[in-house]
Steps between C-alpha positions, in 0.01 A plus 500: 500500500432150632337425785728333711757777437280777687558568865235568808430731793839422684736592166276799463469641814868418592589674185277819646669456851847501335459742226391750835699399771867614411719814462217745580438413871885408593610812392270746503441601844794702483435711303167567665669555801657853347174652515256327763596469836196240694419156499121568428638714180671260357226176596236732345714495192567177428112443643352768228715332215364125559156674489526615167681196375240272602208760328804468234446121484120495573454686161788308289340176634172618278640642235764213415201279565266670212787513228750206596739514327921517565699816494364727799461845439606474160168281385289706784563833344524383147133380501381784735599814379761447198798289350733783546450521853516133568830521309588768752443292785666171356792701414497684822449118720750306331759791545386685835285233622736257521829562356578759734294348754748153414804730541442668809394179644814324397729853656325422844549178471834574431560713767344265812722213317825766515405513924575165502748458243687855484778373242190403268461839304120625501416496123667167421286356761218701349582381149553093633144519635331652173684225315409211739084589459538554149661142428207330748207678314641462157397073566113517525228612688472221678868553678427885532234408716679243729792746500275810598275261771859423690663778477172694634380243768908570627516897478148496756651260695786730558278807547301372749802336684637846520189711592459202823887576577443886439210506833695186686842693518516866685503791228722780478200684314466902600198597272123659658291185502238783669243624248522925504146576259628807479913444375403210293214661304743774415721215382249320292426827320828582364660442200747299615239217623371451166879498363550214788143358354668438155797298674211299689303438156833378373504249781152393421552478104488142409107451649412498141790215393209191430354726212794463294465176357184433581474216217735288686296475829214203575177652532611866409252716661471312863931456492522893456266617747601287744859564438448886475273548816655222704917617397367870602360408806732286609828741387343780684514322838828415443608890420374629804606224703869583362535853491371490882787252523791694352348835738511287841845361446686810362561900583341667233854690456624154366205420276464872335641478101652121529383303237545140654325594808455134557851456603518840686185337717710144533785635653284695739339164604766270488816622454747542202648162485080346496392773231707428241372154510119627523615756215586222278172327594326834355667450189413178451150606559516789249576213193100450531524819403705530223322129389163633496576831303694245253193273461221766468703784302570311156111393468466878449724529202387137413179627442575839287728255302169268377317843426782724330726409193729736592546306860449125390831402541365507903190265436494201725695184376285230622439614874757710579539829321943475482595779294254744710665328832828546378465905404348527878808355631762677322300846533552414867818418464599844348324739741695227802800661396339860382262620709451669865251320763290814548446623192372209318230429734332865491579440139300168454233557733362781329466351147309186704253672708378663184432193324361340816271788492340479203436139524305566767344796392434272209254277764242856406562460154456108489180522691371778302571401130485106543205480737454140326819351566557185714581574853635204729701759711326794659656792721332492826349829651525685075567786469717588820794219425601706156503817645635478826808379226453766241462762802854406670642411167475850346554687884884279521585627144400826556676533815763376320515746232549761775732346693731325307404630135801427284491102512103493558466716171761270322318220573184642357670660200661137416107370537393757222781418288500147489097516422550725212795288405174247424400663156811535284568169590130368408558682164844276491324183576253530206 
């Protein structure tokens, strides 16, 4: 790609920031609320799961650095352990990653837009706003990355004009802001914190965005660590700045299983009337959203399309891969209209924590087999980063299996299928 068509830090770590902060944290406090009942609770959580996204990052930083190339997961895990499960992971980013990811997105968008507009129907607002990001990406990387530095440098704007007004205006908030060691250790132990983990590494997905087309960066390997540490760091400030928002302006009874609890905490802090128009200021914030996912997803198919015959109608034309860009969008579009909020994230997030996992197991493997290899990127403090990760990673999906075993064992199964899917069509390729 020429030069002058890559982007810097600020696309990159905008596109991190975006790709994070979205539907995860407006909506899932809710359905945290079901099972934990104190402020500290709930803080730890979101706390806990910006820890392991930043050892997430620290080790993606390093490994993107020694083999930089585009495609994510699906190069990572091609080269580390084998093709098949690198087409695993492609398969499973491009669809779970950020399809669904792109959907769900574009249904809460819908949904804080419908607060403000009620005769606008949910879905065709969700389907406008898929359309809209796909028709500014489809120019040029250089417009994806003015479009995804505006529409991110607006969404914290509104963020941090809301957590100021959240702590300026008296809350209605009822929760224990008291830590109890003893109720709250009980809490952390149970299954249903880990199943409230998997919404909160949800909410984090997206710290690994900048590896996705890492080709189309200026100076790969300092954009993507900056972008990965500094996005982390600075999206997990803003998490438990907002969730401490939306429990001091509302009753918990009001927050437990809404999905926009953003507008639930806006009429608690200024009124109905004032909410809708903060709930359509949400919305717009959520198109960074829905942007990013639309700018990093394709370069994942992109890149399977340059390496696979039986995928090269996605290969790149010129800078922008269109035909993979177009297949993420109307994916979206179908499960908009098909599938239930819920579901699909337990369904996604399992397939992605796997992969994440054995890329960064794959920092062992890297180390051990390619002692030789070029390292401008290091993870600080090695070996404790990768398995602080691997550690929580394989506790949440555990956890999961027990307490919610049908979709977490779907998501697994789909993981096992689409990797063995890998040979016959090798065989076809040939």
């Amino acid at each position: 790609m020429p030069g002058e068509s890559r982007a810097g830090s600020s696309a990159a770590t905008a596109l991190v920031v975006a790709s994070m902060v979205g539907t995860g944290v407006f909506t899932s406090l809710g359905f945290q609320l079901v099972d934990l009942d104190s402020a500290p609770q709930i803080l730890f959580l979101w706390l806990l799961g910006g820890l392991i996204a930043l050892c997430g990052a620290l080790c993606y930083a390093e490994v993107a650095a020694a083999l930089p190339r585009s495609g994510g997961e699906y190069h990572f895990l091609g080269t580390l352990y084998h093709p098949s499960l690198g087409f695993m992971a492609g398969l499973v980013s491009a669809t779970a990653g950020f399809a669904a990811p792109t959907a769900i997105t574009a249904l809460a968008f819908g949904e804080y837009l419908h607060e403000t507009l009620p005769a606008l129907p949910v879905k065709s607002a969700a389907a406008a706003v898929i359309l809209a990001g796909s028709l500014a990406h489809a120019v040029g990387t250089r417009t994806s990355a003015r479009v995804q530095v505006a529409a991110t440098v607006l969404k914290l704007a509104l963020i941090a004009v809301f957590i100021g007004a959240a702590w300026w205006l008296p809350g209605k908030g009822d929760i224990r802001w008291s830590v109890d060691l003893a109720a709250d250790s009980r809490s952390v132990l149970q299954p249903a914190f880990a199943v409230a983990l998997l919404f909160v590494f949800y909410s984090y997905t997206g710290w690994n965005a900048a590896v996705y087309g890492l080709e189309e960066w200026e100076r790969p390997e300092r954009t993507v660590r900056r972008a990965l540490v500094g996005g982390t760091l600075i999206v997990g400030a803003l998490y438990v700045g907002l969730n401490a928002s939306f429990l001091h302006a509302s009753p918990v009874a009001e927050l437990r299983g809404k999905v926009q609890v953003g507008h639930v905490a806006s009429v608690s802090l200024f009124g109905p009337q004032a909410a809708r128009v903060v709930s359509g200021l949400f919305a717009l914030g959520l198109f960074a959203s829905v942007s990013a996912l639309l700018w990093a997803g394709p370069r994942v198919l992109g890149a399977m399309g340059r390496d696979l015959p039986a995928l090269r109608f996605f290969a790149p034309t010129r800078e922008v891969p269109h035909a993979a860009l177009a297949f993420q969008a109307g994916l979206a579009l179908l499960l908009v209209f098909a599938g239930t909020f819920r579901d699909l994230i337990t369904l996604t997030q399992i397939g992605l924590t796997l992969s994440s996992a054995l890329v960064v197991g794959g920092c062992f493997l890297l180390r051990y087999r390619r002692p030789d290899l070029p390292r401008p990127v290091k993870i600080p403090l090695f070996p404790l980063p990768p398995l602080i990760f691997l550690a929580m990673s394989g506790f949440v999906v555990v956890r999961s299996v027990i307490a919610d075993p049908a979709p977490t064992l779907t998501g697994i199964g789909i993981a096992a299928a689409v990797t063995l899917l890998w040979f016959p069509l090798q065989r076809c390729s040939r």
